[in-house]
N, C-alpha and C positions, 0 to 999 in steps of 0.2 A: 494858344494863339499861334496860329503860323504864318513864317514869315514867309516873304514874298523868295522867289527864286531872284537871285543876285545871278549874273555872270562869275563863271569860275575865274577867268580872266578880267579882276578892276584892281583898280589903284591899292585896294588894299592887301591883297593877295601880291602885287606887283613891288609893295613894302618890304611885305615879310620874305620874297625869292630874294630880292635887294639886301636884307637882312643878314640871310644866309651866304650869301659870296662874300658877306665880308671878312668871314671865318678863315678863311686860309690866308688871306692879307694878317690879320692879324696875330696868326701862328708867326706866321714869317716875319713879323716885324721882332714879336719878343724873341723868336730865338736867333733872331742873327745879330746878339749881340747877349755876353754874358750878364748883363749887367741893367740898369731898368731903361725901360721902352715907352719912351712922353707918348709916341707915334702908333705903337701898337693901345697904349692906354685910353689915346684920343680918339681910335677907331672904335675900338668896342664901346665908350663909351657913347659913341654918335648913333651906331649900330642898338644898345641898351636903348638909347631915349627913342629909336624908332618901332620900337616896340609899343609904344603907348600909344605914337601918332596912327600904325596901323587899327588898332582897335579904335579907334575914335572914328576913323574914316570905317572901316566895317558896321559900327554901329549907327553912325549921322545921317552913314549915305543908304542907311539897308543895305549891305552889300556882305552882308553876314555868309560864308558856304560853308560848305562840310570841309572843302578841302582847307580853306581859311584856319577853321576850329581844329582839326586836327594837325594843320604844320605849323599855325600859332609856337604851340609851346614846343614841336619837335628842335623848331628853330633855335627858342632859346636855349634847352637843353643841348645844340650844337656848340653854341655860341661858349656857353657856360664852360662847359667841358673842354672844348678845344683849347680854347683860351685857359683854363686851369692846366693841362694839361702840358703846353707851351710853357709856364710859368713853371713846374716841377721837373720839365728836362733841362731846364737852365736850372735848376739846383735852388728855386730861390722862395721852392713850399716844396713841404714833404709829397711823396705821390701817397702815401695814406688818405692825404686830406682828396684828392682826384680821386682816390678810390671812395670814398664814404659818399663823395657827392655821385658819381655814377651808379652806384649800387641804390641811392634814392631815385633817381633820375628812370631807372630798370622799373625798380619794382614798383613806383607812383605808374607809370604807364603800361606793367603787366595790369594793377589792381584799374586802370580804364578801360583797358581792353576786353577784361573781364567782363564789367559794367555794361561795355558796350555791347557787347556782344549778350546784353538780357538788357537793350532796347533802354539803359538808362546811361545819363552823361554826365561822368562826375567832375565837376566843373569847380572849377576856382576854387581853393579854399582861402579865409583872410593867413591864412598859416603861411601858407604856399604864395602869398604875395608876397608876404612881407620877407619869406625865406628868398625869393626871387631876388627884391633891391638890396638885401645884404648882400647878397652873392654878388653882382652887379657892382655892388660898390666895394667891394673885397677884390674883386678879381681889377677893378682900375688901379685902389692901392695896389696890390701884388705887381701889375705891370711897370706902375710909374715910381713905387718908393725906391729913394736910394738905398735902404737896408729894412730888407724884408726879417729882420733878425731883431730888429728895435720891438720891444715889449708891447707897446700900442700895437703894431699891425700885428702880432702874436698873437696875441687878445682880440683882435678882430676876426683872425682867420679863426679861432678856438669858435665866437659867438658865430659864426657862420656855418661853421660844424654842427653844434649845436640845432641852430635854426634847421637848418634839413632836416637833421634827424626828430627833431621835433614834428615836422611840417610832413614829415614819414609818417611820421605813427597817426596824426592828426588826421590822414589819407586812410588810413587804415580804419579808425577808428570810425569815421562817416562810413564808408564802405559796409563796416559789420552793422551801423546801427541803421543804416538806411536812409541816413541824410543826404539824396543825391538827387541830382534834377532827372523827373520824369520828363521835362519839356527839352527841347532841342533847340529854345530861344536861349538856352547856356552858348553864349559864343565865344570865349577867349578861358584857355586854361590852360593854368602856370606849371 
């Protein structure tokens, strides 16, 4: 089934550009101050929940594009990362854990490009969602908790480790067996 040609230019693509400026707001917020950031926590997290409204308006309104599906998830991997990244120059996550998550973040979108480029789109896995809302809700704890040292958020940031690299191999594994959409009605990937 193909879908109709959307404007590159709508509301939903207008989401996810919106999405992405708020990346450097929120570097800025957690690092100008050593200690937790309510402001940078509440930005990402506004930023995070706009991620779902864009795909809802891509899919409602047919307004599905290529550039859509492909800055979709470039977006959140900015979002992810900066904000991780913000969060371990203030001292308050190891930068190991910034490294394991960009090292997925690499190699999940070298193993698309690959795909891509032999005319298949490997889209969403339920792995790579659910690795998505942990990160997401790991990285508001990390912004907003008063000790990022407390046992709970340790355990959180650990299962967040975990879920990537799980949600890695998960990318991998569809990849080798062939479970990937030949159709290009795949529109949002995490």
């Amino acid at each position: 089934m193909k879908r109709a040609a959307a404007p590159v230019v709508n509301p939903a693509n207008a989401l996810t550009l919106a999405r992405a400026l708020t990346a450097p707001f929120i570097v800025w917020l957690a690092v100008r101050t050593d200690g937790p950031s309510a402001g940078a926590a509440a930005l990402f997290a506004v930023a995070a929940a706009s991620d779902a409204l864009d795909g809802y308006v891509a899919r409602s309104r047919n307004l599905v594009t290529d550039l859509g599906t492909l800055l979709d998830p470039f977006v959140d991997k900015l979002l992810i990362c900066s904000a991780l990244t913000a969060v371990a120059v203030t001292g308050r996550v190891g930068f190991w854990v910034v490294l394991t998550v960009i090292a997925r973040e690499v190699g999940v979108t070298w193993m698309r490009s690959m795909a891509r480029q032999h005319g298949v789109l490997l889209g969403a896995l339920p792995m790579g969602k659910a690795k998505m809302g942990l990160q997401c809700v790991t990285v508001v704890v990390l912004l907003a908790a008063p000790s990022t040292g407390a046992t709970w958020v340790e355990i959180l940031v650990l299962a967040m480790v975990a879920a990537t690299l799980a949600s890695w191999v998960d990318y991998a594994q569809a990849l080798r067996r062939g479970d990937v959409a030949l159709d290009a009605d795949v529109t949002r990937v995490s």
